[in-house]
ZAKOL-745731 format. One record per residue: residue in one letter; x, y, z of N, C-alpha, C in turn; residue number from 1. Coordinates in steps of 0.001 Angstrom, whole numbers. Example, Ala and Ser with C-alpha at 12.3 -4.5 7.8 and 13.67 -1.06 7.14 Angstrom:
2
  code      nc1      nc2      nc3     cac1     cac2     cac3      cc1      cc2      cc3  pos
     A    13190    -5690     7800    12300    -4500     7800    13200    -3300     7800    1
     S    12850    -2250     7080    13670    -1060     7140    12900       30     7870    2
% end
This chain:
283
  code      nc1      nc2      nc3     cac1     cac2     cac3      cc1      cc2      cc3  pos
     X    15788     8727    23495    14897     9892    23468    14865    10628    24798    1
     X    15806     9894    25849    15453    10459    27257    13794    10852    27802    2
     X    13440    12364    27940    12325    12650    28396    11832    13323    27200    3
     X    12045    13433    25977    11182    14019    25070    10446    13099    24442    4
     X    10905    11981    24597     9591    10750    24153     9471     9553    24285    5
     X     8697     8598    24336     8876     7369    24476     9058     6536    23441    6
     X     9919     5473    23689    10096     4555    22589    10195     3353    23030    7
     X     9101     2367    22007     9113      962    22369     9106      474    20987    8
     X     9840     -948    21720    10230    -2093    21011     9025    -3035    20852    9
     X     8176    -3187    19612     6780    -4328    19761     7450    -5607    18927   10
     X     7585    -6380    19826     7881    -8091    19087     7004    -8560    18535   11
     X     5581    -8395    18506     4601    -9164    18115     3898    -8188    18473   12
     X     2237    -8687    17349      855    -7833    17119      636    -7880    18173   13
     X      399    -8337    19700     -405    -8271    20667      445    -7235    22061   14
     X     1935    -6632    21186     2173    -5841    22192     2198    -4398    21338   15
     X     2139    -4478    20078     1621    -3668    19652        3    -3235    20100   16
     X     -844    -3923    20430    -2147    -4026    20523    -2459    -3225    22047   17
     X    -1297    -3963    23125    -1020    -3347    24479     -639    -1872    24376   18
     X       31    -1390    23538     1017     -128    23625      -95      773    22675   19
     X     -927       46    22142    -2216      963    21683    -3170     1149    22177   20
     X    -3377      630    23509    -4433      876    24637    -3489     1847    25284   21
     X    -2385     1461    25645    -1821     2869    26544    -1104     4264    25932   22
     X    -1234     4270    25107    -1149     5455    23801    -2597     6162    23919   23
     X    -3699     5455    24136    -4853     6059    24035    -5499     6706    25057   24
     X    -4861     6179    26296    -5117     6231    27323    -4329     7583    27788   25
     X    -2767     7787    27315    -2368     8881    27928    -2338    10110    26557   26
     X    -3476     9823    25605    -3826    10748    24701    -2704    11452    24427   27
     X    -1421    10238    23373     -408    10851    22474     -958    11689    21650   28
     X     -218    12780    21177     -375    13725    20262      626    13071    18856   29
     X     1675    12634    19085     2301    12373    17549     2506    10479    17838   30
     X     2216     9749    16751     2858     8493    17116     3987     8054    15259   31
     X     5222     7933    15909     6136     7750    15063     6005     6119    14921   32
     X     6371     5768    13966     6477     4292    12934     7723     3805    12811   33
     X     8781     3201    12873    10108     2909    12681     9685     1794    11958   34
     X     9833     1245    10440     9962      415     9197     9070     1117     7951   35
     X     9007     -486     7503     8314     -182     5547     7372     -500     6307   36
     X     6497     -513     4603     4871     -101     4562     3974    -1421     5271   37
     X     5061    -2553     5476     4237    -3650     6093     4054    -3406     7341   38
     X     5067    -3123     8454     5230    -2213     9632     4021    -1416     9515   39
     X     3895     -400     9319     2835      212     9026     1773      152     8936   40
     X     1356     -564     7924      263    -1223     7832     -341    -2055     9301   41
     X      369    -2977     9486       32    -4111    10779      -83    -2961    11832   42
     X      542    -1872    11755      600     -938    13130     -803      -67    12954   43
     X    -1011      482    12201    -2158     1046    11675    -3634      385    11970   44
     X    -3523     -671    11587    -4376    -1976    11455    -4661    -1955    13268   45
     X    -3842    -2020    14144    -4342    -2131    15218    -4288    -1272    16102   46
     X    -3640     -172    15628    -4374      964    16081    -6181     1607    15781   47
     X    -5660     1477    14852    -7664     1818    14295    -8812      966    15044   48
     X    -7934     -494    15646    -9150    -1083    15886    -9174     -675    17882   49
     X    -8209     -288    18026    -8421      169    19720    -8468     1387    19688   50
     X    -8413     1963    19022    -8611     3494    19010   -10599     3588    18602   51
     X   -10837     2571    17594   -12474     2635    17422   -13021     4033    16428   52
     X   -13868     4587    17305   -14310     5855    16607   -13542     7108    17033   53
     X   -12595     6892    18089   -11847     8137    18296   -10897     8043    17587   54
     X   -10183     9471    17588    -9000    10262    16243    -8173     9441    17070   55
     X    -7008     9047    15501    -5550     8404    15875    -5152     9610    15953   56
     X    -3811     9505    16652    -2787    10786    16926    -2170    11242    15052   57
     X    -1422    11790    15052     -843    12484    14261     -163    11225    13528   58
     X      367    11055    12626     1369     9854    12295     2659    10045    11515   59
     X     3697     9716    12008     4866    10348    11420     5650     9110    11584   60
     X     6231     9357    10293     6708     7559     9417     8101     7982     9532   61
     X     8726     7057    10113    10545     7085    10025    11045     6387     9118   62
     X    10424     6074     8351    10982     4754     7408    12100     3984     7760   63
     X    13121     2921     7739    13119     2262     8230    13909      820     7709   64
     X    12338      451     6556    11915     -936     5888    12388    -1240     4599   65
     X    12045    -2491     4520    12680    -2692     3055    11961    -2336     1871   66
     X    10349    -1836     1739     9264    -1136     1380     8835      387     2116   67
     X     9393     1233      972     9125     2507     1739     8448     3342      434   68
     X     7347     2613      239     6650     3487    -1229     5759     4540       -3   69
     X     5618     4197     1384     4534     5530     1613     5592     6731     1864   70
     X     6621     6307     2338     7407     7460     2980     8172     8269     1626   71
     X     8284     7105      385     8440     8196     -947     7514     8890    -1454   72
     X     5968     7897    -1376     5209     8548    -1637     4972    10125    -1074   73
     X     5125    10156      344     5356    11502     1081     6298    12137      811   74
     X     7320    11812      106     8481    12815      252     9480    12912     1547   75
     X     8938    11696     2067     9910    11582     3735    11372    11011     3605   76
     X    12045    11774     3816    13547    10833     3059    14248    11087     4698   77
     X    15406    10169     4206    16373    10195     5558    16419     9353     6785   78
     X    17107     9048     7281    17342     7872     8069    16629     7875     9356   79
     X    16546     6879     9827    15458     7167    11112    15687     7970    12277   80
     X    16524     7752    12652    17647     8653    13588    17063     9819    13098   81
     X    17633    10715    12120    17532    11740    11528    16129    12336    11448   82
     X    15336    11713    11317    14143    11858    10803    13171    12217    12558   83
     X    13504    11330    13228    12997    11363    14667    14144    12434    15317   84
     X    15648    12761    15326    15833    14020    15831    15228    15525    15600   85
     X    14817    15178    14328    13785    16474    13698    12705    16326    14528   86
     X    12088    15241    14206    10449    15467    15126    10747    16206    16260   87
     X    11742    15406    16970    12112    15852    18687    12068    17419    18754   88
     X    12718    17665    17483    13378    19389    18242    11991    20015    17608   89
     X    11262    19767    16336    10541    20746    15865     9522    21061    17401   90
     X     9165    19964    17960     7873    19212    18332     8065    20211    20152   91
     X     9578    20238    20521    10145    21099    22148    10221    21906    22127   92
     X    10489    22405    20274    10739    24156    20315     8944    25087    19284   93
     X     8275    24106    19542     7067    24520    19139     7249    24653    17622   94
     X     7904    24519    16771     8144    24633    15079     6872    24111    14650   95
     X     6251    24800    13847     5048    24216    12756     5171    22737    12347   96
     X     4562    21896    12378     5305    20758    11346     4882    21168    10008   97
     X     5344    20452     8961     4612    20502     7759     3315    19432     8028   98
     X     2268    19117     6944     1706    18088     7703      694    17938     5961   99
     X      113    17172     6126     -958    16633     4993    -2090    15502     5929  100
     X    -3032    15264     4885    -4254    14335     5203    -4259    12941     4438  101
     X    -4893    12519     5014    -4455    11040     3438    -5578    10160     4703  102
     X    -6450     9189     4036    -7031     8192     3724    -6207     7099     3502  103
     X    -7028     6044     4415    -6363     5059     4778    -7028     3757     3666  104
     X    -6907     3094     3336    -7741     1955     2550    -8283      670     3352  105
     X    -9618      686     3885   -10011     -869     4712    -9455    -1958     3621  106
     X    -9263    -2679     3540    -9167    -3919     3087    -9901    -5281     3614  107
     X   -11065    -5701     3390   -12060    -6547     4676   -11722    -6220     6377  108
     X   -10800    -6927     6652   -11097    -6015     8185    -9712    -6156     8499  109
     X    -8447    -5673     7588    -7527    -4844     7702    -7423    -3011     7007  110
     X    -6271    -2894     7356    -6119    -1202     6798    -4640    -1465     6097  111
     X    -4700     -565     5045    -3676     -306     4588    -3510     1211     3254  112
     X    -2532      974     2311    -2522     2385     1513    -2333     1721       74  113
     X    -2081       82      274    -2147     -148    -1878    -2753    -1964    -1307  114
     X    -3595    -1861    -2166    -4086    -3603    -2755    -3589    -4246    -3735  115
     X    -3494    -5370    -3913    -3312    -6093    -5236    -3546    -7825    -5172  116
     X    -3662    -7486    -6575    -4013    -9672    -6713    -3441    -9683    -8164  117
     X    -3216   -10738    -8531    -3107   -11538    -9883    -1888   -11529    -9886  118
     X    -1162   -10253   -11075      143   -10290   -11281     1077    -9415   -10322  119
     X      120    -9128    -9104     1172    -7626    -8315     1241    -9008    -7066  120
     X      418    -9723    -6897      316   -10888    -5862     1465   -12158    -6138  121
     X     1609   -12037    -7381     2677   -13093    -7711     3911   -12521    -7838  122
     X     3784   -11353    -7922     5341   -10715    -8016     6170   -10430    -6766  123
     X     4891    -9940    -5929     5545    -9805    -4280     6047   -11567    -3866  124
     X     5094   -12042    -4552     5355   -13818    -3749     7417   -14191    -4333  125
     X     7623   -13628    -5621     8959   -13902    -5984     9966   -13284    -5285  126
     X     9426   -12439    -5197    10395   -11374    -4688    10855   -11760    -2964  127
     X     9624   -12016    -2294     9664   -12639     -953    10304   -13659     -808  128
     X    10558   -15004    -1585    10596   -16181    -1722    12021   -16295    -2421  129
     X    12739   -15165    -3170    14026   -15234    -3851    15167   -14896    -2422  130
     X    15755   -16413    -2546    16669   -16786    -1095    18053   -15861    -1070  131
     X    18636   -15727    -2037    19760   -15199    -1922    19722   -13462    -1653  132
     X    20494   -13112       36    20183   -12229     1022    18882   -11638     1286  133
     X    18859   -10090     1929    18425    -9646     2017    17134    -9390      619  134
     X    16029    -8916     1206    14965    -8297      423    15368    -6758     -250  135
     X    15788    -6155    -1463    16245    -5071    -1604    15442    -4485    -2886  136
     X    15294    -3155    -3034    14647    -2131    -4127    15648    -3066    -5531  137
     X    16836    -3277    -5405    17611    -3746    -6630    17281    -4997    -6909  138
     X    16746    -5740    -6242    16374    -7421    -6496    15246    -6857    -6819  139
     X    14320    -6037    -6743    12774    -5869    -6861    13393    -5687    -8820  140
     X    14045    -4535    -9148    14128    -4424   -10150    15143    -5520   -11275  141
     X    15693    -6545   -10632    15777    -7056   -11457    14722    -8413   -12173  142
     X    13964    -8438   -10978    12829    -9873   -11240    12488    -8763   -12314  143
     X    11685    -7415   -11892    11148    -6404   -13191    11795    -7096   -14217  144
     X    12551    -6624   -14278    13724    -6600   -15882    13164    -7806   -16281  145
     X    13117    -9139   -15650    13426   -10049   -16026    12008   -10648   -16807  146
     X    10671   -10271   -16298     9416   -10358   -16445     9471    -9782   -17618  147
     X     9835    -8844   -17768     9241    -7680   -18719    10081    -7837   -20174  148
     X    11187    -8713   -19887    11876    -9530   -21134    11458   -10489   -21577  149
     X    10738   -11376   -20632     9860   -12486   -20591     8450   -12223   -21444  150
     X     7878   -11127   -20972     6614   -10628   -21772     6766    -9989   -23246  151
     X     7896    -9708   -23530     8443    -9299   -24614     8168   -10124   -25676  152
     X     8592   -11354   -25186     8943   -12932   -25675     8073   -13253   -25562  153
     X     6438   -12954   -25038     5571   -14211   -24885     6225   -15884   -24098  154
     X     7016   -15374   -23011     7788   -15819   -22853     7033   -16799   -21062  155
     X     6996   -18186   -21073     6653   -19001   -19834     6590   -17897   -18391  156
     X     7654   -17358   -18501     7580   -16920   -16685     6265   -15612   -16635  157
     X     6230   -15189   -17768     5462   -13904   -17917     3965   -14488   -17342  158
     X     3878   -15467   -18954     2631   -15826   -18731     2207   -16626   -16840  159
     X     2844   -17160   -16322     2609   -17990   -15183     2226   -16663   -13842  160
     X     3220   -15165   -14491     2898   -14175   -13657     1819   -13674   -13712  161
     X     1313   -13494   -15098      -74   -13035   -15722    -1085   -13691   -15775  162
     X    -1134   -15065   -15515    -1926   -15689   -15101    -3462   -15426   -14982  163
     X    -4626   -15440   -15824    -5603   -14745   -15447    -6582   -15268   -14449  164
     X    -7531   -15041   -13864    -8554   -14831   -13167   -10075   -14009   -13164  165
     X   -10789   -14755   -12877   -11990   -14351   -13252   -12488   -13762   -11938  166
     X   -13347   -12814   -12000   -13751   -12098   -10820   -14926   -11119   -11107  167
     X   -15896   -11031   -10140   -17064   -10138    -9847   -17025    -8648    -9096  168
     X   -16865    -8030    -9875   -16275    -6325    -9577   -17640    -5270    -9381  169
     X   -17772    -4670    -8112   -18519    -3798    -8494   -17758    -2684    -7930  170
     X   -17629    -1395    -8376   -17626     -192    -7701   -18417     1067    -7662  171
     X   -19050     1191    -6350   -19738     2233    -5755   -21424     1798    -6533  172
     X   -21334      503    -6575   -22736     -521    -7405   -22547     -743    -8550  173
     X   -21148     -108    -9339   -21528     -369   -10686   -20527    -1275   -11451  174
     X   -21045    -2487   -12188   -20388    -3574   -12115   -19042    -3210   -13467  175
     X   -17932    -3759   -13458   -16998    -3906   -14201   -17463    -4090   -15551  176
     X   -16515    -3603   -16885   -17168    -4044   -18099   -16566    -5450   -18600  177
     X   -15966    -5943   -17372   -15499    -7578   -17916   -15418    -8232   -16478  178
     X   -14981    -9748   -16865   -15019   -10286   -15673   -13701   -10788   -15694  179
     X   -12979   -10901   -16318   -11705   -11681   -16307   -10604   -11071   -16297  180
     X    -9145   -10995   -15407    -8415   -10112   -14930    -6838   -10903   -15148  181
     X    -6013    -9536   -15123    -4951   -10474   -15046    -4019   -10221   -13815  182
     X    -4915    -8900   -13728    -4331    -7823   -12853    -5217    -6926   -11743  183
     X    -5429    -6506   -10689    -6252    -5786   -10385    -5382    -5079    -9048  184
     X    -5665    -3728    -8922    -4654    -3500    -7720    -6234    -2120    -7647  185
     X    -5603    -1694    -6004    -6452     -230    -5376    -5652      240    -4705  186
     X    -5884     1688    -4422    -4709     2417    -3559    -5550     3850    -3246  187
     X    -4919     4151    -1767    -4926     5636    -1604    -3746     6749    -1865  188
     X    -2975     5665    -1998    -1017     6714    -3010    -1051     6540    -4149  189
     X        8     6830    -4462      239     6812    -5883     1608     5808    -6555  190
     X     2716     5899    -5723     3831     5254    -6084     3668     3570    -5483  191
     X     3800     2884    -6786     3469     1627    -6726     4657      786    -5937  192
     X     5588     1652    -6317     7408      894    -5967     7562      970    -7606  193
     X     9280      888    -7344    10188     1402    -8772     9865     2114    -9622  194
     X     9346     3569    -8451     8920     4943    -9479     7801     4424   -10594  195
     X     6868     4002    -9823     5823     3634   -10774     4402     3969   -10344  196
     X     3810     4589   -10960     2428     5975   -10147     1436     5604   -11201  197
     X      801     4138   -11456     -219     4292   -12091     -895     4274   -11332  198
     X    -1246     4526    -9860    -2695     4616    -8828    -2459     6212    -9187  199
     X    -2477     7239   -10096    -2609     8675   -10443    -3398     9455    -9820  200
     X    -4733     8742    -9316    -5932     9185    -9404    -6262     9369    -7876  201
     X    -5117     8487    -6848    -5238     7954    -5563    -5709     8916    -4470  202
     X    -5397     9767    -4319    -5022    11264    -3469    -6374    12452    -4317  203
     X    -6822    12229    -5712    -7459    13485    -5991    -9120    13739    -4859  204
     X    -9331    13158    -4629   -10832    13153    -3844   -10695    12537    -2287  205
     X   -10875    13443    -1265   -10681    12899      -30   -11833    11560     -240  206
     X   -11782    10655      400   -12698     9556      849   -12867     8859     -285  207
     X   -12056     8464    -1454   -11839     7715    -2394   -11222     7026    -2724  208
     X   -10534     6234    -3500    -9501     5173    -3373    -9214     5201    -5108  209
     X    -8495     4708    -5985    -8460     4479    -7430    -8209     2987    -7422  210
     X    -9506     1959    -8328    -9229     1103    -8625    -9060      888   -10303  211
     X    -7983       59   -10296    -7523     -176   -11497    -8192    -1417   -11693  212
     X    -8422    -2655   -12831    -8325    -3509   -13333    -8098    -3809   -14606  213
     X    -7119    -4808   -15090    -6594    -5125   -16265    -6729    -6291   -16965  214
     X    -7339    -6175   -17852    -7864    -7508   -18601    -6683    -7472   -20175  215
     X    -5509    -7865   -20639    -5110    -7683   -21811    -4070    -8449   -21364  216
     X    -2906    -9078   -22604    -1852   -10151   -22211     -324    -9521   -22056  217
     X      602   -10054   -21597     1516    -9335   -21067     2217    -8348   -21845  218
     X     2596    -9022   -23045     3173    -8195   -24048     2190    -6522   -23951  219
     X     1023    -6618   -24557      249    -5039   -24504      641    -4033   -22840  220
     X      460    -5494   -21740      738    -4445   -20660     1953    -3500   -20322  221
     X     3274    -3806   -21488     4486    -3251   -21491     4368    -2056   -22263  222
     X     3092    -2039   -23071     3158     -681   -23814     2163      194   -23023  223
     X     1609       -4   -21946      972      754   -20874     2048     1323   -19379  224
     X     3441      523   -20184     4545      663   -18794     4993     2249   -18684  225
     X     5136     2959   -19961     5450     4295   -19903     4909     5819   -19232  226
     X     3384     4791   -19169     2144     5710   -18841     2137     6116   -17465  227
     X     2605     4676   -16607     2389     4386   -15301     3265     4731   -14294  228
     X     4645     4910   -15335     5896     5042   -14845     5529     7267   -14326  229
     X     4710     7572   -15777     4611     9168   -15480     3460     9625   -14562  230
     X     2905     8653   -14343     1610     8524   -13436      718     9279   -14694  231
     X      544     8352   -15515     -678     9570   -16943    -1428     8095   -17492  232
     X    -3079     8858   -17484    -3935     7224   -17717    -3616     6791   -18723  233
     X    -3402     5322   -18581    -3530     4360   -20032    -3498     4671   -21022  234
     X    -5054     4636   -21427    -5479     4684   -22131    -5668     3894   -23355  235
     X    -5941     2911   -22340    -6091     1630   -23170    -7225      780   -22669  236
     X    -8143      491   -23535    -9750     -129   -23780    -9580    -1411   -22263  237
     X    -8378    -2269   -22188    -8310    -3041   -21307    -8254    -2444   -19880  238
     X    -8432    -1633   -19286    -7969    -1282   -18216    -9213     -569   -17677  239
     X    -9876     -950   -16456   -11098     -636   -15789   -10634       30   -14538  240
     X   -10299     1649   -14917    -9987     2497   -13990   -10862     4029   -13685  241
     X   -11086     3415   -11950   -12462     4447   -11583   -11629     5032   -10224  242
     X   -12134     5877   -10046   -12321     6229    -8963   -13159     5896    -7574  243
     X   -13899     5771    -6747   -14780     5065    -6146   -14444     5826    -4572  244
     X   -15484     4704    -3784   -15674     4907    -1962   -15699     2975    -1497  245
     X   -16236     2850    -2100   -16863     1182    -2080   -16624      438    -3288  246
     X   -15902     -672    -3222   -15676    -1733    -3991   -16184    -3112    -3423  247
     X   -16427    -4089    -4062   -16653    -5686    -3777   -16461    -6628    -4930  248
     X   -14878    -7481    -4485   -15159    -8514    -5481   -15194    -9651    -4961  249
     X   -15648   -10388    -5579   -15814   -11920    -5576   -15535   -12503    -6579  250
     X   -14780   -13672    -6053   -14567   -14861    -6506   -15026   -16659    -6550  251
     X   -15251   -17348    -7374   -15623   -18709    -7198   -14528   -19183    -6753  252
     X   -13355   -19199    -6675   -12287   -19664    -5900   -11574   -18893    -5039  253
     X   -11042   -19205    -3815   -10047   -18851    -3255    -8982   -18185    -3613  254
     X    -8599   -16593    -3648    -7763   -16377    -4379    -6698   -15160    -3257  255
     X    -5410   -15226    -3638    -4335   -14352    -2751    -4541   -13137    -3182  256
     X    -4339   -12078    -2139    -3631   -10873    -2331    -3354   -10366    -1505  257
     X    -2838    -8888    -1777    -1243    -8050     -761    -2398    -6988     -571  258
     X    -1283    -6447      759    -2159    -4977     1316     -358    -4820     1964  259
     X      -54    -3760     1197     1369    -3027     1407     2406    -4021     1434  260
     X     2470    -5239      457     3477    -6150      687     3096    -7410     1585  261
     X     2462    -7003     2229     1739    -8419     3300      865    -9550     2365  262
     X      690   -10514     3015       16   -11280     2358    -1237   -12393     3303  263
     X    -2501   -11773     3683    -3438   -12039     4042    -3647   -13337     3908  264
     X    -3960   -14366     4424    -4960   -15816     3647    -5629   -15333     2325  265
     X    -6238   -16762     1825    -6953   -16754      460    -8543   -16122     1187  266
     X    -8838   -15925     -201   -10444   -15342      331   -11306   -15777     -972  267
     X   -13024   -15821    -1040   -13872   -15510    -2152   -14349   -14374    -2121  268
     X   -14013   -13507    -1442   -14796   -11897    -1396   -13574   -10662     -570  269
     X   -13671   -10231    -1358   -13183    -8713     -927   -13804    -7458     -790  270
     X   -13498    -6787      490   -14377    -5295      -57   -13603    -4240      765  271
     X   -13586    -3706      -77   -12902    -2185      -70   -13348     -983     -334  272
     X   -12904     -184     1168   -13439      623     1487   -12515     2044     2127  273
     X   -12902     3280     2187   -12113     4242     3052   -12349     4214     4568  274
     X   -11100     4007     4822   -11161     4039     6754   -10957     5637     7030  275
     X   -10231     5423     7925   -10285     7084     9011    -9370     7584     7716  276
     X    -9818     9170     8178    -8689    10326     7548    -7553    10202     8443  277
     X    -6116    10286     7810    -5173    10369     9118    -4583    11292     8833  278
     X    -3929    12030     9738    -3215    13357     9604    -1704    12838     9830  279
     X     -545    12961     8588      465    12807     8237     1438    13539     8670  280
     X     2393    13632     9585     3513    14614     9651     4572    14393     8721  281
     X     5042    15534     7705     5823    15390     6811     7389    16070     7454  282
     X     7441    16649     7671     8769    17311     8731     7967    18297     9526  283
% end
């Protein structure tokens, strides 16, 4: 980058944590991201917490990662290189950027842009855990394939993915019309990964989030796959989808879930909430 910008290498959260005290200190105007949405997330996450009540800088995502649902979600395409020679020149020769707003999602006392537990928690766990190479969008879609042949069939792997769970839901005070789940995810985007936009609702209301929950068995959830794929509601009696500011669930057991692919410890309580507005550079 020579003298048009700085660039560092963070090995670990605590020099990320360093390079976000001195980011704040010499009051950056743009801070670029190099990976996927887990990158992101963890970077986000500790920025917000040294930054406090003052504005984060601008945020402009190079994508990167092996999870890049925010940077599709944005419409950010192109290689990192590419993507950061643009910033450089728009940013020396004064060019407008394009730019948008977007809401961040607390997650207890992380940040991120999608939640999930049950069957989105067991699917990231396969997908993470399947040894042969790299992590890729094409291995993501073939476990898909493979589930969704499985659920067809009423078939062992489905059910072990679908797995249900019982849980205490309220949003914005008002409690769920069931307690038992198979599925439950929240988001401030929309694209789930593999062109799939049932968070529809994610983006319509600044300071809101869309929570979904799904109570029905695998087979029915394949005839809700078409809906989700066009980002268009359900519309199906099983599915407890609101809009909201504030969520809280609880559990009698210890139970996993993801915030952009990551995977937190077990917990009995969750609550979810909108963090800062952040201002997005799109080109």
């Amino acid at each position: 980058m020579g003298d048009k910008g700085s660039c560092h290498t963070t090995k670990d959260l605590s020099d990320v944590e360093k390079l976000a005290a001195e980011f704040k200190s010499r009051n950056i105007e743009i801070l670029g991201i190099s990976g996927g949405d887990g990158t992101i997330h963890k970077t986000l996450t500790t920025f917000i917490k040294v930054y406090g009540n003052d504005a984060l800088p601008k945020i402009a995502l190079l994508r990167g990662g092996t999870m890049n649902n925010l940077s599709n979600c944005l419409n950010v395409r192109g290689a990192p290189e590419k993507i950061l020679s643009n910033l450089i020149l728009r940013y020396h020769e004064d060019i407008p950027f394009e730019e948008t707003e977007m809401d961040i999602l607390k997650i207890n006392n992380d940040y991120g842009f999608l939640f999930g537990m049950g069957l989105v928690s067991r699917f990231i766990d396969d997908y993470n855990q399947h040894k042969e190479g790299d992590p890729t969008p094409w291995r993501a879609f073939s476990l898909l394939t493979l589930a969704m042949f499985s659920a067809a069939m009423n078939g062992n792997r489905a059910l072990e993915l679908c797995k249900r769970f019982d849980a205490r839901i309220t949003v914005d005070g008002k409690p769920a019309p069931f307690k038992n789940f198979m599925m439950i995810f929240a988001g401030t985007m929309d694209n789930f990964g593999l062109h799939f936009r049932p968070l529809y609702r994610a983006r319509e209301t600044p300071g809101k989030f869309q929570f979904v929950g799904i109570s029905t068995t695998p087979r029915n959830l394949l005839f809700t796959f078409p809906q989700a794929f066009m980002g268009r509601p359900s519309g199906s009696e099983d599915y407890f989808d609101v809009a909201g500011s504030h969520a809280v669930l609880e559990f009698d057991q210890p139970h996993r879930y993801t915030i952009d692919g990551d995977m937190p410890e077990e917990t009995t309580r969750v609550e979810l909430s909108c963090g800062p507005r952040l201002k997005m550079v799109l080109a």
